[in-house]
PyMOL Python script that loads the backbone (N, CA, C, O; Angstrom):
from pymol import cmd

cmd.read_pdbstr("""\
ATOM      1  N   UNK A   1     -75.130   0.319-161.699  1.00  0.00           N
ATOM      2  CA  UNK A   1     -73.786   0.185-161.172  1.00  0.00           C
ATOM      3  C   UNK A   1     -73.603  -1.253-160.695  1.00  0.00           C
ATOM      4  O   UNK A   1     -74.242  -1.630-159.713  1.00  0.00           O
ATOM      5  N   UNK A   2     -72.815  -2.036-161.296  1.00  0.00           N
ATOM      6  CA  UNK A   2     -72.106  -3.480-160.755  1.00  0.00           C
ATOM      7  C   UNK A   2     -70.792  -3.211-159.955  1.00  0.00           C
ATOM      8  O   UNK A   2     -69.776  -2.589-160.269  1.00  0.00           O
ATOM      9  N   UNK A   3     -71.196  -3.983-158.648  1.00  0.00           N
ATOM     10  CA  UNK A   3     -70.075  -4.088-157.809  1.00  0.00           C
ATOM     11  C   UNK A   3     -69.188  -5.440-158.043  1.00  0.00           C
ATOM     12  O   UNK A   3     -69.474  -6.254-158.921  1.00  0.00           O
ATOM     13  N   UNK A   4     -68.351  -5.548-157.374  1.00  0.00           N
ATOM     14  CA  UNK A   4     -67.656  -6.803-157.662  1.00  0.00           C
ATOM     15  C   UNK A   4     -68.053  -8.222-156.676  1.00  0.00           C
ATOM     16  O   UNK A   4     -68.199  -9.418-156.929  1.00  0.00           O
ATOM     17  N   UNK A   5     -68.149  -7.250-155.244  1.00  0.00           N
ATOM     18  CA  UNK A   5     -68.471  -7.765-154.292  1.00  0.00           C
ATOM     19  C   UNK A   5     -70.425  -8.442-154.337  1.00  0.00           C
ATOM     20  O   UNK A   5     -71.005  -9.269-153.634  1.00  0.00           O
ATOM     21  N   UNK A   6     -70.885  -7.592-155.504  1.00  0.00           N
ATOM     22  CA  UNK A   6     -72.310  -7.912-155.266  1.00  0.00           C
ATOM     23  C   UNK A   6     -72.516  -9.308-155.200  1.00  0.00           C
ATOM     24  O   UNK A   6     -71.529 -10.009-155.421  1.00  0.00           O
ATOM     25  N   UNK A   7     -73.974 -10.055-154.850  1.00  0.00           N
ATOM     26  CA  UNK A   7     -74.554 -11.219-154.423  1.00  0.00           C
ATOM     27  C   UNK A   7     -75.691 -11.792-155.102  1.00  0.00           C
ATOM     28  O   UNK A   7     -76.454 -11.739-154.137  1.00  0.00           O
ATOM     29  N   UNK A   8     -76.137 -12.114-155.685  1.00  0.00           N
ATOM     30  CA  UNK A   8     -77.490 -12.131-156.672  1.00  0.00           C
ATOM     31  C   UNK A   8     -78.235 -13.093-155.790  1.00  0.00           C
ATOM     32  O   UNK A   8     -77.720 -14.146-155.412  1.00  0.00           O
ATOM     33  N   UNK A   9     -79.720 -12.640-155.396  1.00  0.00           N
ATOM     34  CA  UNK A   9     -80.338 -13.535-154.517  1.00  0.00           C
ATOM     35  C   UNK A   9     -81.694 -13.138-155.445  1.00  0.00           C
ATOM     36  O   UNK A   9     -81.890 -12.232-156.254  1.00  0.00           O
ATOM     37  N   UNK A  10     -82.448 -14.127-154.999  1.00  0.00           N
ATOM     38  CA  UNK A  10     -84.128 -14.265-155.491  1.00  0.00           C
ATOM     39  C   UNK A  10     -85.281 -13.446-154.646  1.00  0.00           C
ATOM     40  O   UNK A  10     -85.388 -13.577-153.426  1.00  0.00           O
ATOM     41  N   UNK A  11     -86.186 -12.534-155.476  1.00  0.00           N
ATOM     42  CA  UNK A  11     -86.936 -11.869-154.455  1.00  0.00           C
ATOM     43  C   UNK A  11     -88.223 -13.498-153.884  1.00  0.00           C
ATOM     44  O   UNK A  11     -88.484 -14.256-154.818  1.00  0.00           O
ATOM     45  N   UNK A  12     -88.560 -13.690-153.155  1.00  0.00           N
ATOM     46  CA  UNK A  12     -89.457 -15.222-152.827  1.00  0.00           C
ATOM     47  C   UNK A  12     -90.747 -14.648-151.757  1.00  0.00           C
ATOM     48  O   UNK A  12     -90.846 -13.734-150.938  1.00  0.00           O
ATOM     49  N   UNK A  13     -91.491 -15.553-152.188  1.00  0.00           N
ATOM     50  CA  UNK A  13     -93.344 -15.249-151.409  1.00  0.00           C
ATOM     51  C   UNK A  13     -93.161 -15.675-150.026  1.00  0.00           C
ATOM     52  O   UNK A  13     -92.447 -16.651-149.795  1.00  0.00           O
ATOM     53  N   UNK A  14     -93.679 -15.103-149.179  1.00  0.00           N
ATOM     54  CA  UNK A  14     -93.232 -15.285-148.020  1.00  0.00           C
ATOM     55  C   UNK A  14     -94.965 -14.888-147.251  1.00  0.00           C
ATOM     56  O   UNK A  14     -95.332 -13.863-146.677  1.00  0.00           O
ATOM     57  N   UNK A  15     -95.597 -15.961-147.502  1.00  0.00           N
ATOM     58  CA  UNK A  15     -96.837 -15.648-147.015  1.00  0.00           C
ATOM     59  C   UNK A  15     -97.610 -14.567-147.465  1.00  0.00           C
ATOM     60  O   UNK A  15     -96.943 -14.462-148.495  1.00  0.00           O
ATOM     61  N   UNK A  16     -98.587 -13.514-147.603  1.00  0.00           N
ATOM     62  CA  UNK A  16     -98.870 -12.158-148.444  1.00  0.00           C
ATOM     63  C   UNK A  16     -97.639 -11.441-148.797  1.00  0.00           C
ATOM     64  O   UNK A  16     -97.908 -10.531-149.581  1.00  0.00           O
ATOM     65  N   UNK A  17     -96.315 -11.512-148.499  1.00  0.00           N
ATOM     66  CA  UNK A  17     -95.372 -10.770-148.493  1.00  0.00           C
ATOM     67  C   UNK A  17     -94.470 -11.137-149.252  1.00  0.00           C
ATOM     68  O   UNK A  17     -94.586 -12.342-149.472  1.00  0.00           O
ATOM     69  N   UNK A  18     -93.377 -10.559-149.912  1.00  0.00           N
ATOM     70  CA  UNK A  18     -92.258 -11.077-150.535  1.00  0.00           C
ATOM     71  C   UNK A  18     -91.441 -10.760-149.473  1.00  0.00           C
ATOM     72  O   UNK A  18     -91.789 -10.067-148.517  1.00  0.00           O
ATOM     73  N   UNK A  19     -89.772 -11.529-149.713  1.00  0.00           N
ATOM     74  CA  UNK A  19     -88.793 -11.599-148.978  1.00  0.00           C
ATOM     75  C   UNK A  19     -87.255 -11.567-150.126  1.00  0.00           C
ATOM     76  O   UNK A  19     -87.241 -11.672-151.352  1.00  0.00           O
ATOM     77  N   UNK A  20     -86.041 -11.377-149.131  1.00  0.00           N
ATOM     78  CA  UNK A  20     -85.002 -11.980-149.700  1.00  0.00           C
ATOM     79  C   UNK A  20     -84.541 -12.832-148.791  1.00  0.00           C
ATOM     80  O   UNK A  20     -84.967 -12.959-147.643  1.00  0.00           O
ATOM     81  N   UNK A  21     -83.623 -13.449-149.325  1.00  0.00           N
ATOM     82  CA  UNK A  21     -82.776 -14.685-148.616  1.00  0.00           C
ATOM     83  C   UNK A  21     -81.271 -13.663-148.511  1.00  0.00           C
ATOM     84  O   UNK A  21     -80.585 -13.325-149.476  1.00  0.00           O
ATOM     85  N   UNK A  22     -81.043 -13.342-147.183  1.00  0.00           N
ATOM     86  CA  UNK A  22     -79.671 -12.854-147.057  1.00  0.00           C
ATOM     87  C   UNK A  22     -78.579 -13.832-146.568  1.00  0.00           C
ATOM     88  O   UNK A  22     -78.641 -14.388-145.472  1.00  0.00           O
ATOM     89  N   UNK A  23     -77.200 -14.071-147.787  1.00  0.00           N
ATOM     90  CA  UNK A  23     -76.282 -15.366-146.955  1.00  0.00           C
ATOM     91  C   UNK A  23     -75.931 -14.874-146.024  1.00  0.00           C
ATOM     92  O   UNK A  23     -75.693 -13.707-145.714  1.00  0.00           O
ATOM     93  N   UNK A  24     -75.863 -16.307-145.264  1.00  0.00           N
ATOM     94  CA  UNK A  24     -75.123 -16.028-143.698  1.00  0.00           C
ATOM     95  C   UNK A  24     -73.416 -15.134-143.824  1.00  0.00           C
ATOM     96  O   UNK A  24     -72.966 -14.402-142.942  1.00  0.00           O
ATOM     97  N   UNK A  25     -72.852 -15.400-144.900  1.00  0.00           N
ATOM     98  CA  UNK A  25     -71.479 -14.403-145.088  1.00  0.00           C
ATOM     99  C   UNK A  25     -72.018 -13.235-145.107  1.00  0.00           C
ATOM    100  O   UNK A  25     -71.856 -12.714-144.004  1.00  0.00           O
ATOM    101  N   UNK A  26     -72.649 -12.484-145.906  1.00  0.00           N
ATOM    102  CA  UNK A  26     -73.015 -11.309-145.568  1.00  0.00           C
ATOM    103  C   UNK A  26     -73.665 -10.341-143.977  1.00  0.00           C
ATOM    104  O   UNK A  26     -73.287  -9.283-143.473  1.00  0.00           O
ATOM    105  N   UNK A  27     -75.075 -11.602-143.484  1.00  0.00           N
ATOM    106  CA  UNK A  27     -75.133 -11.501-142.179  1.00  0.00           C
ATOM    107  C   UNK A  27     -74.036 -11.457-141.030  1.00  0.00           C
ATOM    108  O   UNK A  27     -74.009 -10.750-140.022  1.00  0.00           O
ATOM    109  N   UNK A  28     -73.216 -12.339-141.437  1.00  0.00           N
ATOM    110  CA  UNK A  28     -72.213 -12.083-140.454  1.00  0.00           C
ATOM    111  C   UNK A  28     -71.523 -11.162-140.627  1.00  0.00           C
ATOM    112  O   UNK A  28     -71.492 -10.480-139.603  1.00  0.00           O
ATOM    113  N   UNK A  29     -70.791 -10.669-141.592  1.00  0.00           N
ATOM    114  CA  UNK A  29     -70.056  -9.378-141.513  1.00  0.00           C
ATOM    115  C   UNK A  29     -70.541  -8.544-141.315  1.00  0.00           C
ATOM    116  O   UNK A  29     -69.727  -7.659-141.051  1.00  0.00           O
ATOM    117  N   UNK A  30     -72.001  -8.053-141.245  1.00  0.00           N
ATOM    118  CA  UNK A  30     -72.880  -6.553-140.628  1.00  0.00           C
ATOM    119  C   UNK A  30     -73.317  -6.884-139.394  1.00  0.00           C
ATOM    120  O   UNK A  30     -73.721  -5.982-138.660  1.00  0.00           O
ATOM    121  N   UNK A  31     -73.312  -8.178-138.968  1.00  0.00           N
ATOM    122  CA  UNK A  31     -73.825  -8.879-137.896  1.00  0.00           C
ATOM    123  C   UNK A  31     -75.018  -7.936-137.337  1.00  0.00           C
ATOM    124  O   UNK A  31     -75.126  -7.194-136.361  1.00  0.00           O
ATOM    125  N   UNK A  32     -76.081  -8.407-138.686  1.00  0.00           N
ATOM    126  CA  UNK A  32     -77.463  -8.132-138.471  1.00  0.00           C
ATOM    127  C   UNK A  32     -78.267  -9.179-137.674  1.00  0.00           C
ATOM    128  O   UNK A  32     -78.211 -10.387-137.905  1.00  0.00           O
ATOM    129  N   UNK A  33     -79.110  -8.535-136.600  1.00  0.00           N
ATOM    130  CA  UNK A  33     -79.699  -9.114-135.927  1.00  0.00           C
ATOM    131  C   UNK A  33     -80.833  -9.647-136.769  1.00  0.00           C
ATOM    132  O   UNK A  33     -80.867  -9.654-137.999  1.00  0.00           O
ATOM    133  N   UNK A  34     -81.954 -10.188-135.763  1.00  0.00           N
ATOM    134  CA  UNK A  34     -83.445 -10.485-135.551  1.00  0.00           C
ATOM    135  C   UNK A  34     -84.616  -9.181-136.627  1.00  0.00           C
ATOM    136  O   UNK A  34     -85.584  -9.146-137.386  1.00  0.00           O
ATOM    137  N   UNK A  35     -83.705  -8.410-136.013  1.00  0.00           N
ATOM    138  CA  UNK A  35     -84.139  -6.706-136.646  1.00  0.00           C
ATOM    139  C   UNK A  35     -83.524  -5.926-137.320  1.00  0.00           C
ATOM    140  O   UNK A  35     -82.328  -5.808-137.055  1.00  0.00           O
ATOM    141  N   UNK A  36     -83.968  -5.297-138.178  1.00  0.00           N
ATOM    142  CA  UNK A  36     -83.351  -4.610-139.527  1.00  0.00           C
ATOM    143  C   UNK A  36     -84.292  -3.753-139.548  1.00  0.00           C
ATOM    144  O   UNK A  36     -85.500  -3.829-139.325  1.00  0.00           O
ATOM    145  N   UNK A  37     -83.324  -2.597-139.958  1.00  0.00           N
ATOM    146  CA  UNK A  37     -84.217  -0.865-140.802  1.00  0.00           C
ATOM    147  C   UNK A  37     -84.244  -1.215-141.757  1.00  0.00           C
ATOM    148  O   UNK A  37     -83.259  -1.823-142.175  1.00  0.00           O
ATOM    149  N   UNK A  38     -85.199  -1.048-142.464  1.00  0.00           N
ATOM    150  CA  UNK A  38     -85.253  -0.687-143.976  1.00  0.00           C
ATOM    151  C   UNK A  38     -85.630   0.855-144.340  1.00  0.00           C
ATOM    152  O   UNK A  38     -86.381   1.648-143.773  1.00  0.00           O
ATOM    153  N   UNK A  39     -84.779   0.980-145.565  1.00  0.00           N
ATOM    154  CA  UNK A  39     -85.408   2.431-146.291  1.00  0.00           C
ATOM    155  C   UNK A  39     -84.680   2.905-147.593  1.00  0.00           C
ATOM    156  O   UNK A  39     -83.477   2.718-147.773  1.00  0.00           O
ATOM    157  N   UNK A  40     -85.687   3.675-148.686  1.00  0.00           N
ATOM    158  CA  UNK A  40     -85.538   3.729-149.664  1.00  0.00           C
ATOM    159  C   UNK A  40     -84.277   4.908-150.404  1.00  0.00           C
ATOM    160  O   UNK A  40     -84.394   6.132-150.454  1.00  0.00           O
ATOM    161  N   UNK A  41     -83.232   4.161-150.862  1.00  0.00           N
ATOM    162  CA  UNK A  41     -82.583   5.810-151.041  1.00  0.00           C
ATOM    163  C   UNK A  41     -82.606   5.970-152.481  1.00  0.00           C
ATOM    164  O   UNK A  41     -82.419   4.863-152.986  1.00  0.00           O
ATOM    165  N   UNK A  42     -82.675   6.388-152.889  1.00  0.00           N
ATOM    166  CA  UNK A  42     -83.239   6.752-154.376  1.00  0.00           C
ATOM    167  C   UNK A  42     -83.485   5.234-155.563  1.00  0.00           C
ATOM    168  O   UNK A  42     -84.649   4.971-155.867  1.00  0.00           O
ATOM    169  N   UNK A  43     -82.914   4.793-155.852  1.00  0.00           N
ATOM    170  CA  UNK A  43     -83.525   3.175-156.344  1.00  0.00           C
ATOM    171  C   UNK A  43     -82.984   2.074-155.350  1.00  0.00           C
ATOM    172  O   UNK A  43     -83.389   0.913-155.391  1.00  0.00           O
ATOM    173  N   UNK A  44     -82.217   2.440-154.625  1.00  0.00           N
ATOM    174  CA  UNK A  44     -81.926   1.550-153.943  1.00  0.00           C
ATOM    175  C   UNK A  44     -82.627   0.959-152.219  1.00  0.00           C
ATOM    176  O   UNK A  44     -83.349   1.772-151.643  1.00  0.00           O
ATOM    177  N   UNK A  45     -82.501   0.304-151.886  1.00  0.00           N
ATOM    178  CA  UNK A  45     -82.886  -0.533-150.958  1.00  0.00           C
ATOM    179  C   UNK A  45     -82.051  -0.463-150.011  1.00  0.00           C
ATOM    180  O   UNK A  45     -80.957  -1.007-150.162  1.00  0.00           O
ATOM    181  N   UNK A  46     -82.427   0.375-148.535  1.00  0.00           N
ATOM    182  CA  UNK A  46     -80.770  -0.039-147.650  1.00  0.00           C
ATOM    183  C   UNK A  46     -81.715  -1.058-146.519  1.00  0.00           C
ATOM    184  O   UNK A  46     -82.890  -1.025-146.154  1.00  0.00           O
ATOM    185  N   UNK A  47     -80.527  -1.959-146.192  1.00  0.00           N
ATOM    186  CA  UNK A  47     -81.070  -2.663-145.053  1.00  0.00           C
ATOM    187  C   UNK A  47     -80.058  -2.561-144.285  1.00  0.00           C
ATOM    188  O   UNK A  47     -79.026  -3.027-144.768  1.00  0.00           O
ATOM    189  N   UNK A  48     -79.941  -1.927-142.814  1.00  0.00           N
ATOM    190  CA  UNK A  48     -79.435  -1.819-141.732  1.00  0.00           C
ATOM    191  C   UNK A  48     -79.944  -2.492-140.713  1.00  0.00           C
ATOM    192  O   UNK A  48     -81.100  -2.915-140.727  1.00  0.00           O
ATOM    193  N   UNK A  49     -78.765  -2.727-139.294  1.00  0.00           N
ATOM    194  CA  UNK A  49     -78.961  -3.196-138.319  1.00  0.00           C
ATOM    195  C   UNK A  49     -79.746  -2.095-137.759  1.00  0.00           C
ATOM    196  O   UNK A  49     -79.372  -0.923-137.734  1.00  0.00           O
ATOM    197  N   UNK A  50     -81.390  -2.761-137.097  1.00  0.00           N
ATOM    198  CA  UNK A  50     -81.492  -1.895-136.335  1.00  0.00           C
ATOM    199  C   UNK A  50     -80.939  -1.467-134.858  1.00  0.00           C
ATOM    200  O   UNK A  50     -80.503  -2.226-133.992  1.00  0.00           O
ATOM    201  N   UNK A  51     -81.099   0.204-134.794  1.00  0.00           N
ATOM    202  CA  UNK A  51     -80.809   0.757-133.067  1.00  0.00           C
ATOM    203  C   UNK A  51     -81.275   0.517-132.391  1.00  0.00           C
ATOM    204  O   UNK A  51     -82.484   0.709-132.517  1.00  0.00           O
ATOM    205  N   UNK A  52     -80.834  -0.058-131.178  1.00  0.00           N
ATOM    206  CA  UNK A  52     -81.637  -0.133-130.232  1.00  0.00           C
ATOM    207  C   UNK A  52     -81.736   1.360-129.015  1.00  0.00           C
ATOM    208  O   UNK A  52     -80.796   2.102-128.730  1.00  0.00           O
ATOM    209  N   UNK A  53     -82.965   1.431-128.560  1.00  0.00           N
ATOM    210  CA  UNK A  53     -82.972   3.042-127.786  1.00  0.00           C
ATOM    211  C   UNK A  53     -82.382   2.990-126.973  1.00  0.00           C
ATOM    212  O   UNK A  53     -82.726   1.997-126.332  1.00  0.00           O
ATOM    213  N   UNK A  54     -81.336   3.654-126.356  1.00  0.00           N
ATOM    214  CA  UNK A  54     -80.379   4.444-125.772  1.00  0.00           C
ATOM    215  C   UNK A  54     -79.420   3.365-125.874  1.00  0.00           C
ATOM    216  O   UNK A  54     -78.835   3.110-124.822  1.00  0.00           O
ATOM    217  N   UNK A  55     -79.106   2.641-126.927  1.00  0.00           N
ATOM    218  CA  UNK A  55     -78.233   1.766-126.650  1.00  0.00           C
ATOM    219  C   UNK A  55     -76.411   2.871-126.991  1.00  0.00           C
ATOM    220  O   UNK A  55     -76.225   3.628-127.944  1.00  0.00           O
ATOM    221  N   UNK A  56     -75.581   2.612-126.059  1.00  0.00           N
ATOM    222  CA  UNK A  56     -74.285   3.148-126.410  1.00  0.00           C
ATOM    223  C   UNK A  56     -74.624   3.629-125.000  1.00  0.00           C
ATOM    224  O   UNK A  56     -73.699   3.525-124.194  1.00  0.00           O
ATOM    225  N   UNK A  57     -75.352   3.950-124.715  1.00  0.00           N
ATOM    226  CA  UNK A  57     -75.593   4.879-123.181  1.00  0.00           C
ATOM    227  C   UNK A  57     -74.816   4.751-121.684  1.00  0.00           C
ATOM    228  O   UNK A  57     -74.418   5.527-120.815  1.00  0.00           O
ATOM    229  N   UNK A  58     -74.847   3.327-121.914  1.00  0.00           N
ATOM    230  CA  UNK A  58     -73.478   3.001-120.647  1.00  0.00           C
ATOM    231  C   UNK A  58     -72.341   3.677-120.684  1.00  0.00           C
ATOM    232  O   UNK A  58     -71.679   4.378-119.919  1.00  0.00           O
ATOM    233  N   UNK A  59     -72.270   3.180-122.063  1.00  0.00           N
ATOM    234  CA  UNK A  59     -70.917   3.527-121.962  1.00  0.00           C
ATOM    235  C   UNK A  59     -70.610   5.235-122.099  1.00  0.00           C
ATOM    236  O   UNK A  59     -69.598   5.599-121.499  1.00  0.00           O
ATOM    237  N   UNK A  60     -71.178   6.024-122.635  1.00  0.00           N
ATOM    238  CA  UNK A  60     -71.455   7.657-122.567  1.00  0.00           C
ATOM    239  C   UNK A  60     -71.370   7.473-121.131  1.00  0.00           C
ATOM    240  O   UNK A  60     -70.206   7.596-120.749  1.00  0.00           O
ATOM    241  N   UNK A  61     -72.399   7.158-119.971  1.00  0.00           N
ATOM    242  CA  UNK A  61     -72.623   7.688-118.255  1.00  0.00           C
ATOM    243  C   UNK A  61     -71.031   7.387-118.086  1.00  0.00           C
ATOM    244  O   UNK A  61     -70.210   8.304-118.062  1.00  0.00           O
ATOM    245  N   UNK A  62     -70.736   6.252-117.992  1.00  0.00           N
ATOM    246  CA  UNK A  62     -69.018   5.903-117.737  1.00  0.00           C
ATOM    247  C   UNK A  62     -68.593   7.012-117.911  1.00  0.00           C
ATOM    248  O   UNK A  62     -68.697   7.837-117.003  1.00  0.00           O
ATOM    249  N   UNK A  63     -68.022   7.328-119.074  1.00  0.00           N
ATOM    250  CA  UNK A  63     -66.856   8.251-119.804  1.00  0.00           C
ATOM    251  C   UNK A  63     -67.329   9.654-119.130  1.00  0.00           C
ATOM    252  O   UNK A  63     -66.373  10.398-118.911  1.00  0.00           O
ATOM    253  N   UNK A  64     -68.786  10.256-118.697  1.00  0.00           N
ATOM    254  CA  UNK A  64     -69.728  11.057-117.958  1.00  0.00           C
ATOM    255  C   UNK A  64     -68.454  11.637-116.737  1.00  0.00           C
ATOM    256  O   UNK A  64     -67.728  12.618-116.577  1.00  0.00           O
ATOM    257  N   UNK A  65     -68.817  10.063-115.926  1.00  0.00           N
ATOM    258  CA  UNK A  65     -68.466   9.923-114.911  1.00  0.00           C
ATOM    259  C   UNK A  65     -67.153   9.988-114.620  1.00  0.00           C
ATOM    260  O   UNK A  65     -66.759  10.446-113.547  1.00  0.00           O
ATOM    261  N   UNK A  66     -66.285   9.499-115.624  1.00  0.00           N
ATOM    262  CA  UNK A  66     -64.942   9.612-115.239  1.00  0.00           C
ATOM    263  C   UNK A  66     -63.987  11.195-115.766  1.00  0.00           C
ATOM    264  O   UNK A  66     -62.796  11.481-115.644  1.00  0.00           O
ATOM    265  N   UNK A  67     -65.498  12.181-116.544  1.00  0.00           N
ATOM    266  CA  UNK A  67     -64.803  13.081-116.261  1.00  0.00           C
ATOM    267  C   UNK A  67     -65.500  13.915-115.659  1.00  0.00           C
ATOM    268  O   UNK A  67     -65.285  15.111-115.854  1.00  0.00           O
ATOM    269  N   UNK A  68     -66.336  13.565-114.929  1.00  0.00           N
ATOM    270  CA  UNK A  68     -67.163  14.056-113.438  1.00  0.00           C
ATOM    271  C   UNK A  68     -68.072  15.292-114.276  1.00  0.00           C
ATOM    272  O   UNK A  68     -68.437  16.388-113.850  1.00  0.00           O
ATOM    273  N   UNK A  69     -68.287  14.648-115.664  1.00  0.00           N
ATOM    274  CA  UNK A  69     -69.982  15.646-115.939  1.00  0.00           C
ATOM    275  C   UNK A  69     -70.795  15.215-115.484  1.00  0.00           C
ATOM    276  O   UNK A  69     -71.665  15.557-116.285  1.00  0.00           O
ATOM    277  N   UNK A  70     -71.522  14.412-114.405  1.00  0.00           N
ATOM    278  CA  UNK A  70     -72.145  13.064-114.203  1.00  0.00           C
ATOM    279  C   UNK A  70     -73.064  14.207-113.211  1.00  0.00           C
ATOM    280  O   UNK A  70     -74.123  13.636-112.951  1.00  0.00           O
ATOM    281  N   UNK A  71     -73.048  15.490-112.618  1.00  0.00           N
ATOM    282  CA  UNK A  71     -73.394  16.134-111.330  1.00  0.00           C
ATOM    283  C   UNK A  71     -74.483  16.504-111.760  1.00  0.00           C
ATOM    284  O   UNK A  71     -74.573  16.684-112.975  1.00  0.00           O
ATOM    285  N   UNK A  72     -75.496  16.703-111.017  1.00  0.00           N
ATOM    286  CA  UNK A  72     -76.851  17.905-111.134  1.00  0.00           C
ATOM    287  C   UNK A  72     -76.476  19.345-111.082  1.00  0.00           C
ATOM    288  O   UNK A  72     -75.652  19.688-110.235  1.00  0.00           O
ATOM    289  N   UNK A  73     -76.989  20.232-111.894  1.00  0.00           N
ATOM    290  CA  UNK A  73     -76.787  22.057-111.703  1.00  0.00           C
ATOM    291  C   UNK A  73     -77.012  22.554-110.975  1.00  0.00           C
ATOM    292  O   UNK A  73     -76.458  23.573-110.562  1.00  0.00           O
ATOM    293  N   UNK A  74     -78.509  21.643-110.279  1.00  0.00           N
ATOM    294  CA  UNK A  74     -79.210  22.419-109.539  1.00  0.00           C
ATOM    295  C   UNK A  74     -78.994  22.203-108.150  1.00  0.00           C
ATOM    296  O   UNK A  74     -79.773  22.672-107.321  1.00  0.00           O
ATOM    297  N   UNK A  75     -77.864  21.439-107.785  1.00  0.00           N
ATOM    298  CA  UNK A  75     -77.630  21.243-105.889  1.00  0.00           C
ATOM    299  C   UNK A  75     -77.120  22.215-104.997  1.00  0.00           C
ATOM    300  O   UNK A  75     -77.021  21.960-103.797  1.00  0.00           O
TER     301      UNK A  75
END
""", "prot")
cmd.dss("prot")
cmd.show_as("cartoon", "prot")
cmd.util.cbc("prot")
cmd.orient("prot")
């Protein structure tokens, strides 16, 4: 399958390892960090931003709090 949008980059040696070179246009529009998931979905290659753990969580306690689920059961 050819996209229109696709990018053609070089797979390159990267010490024992191979690498790609991702352009900064692409980085910026997923605004991938330092860290990336990788994983295989059937021939393809996904690279995602990785999660960080409990990240979103503030803001969940907030929204918690302002509709006062925020209490213990047991008081």
């Amino acid at each position: 399958m050819v996209r229109s949008n696709a990018v053609k980059s070089r797979i390159i040696k990267m010490g024992n390892s191979k690498g790609v070179r991702i352009p900064k246009p692409i980085l910026e529009q997923l605004a991938l960090g330092d860290e990336v998931e990788l994983s295989v979905r059937g021939d393809q290659l996904v690279i995602r931003p990785s999660q960080r753990p409990r990240s979103g969580w503030e803001e969940q306690f907030e929204r918690m709090a302002e509709r006062g689920d925020d209490r213990l059961w047991d008081e």
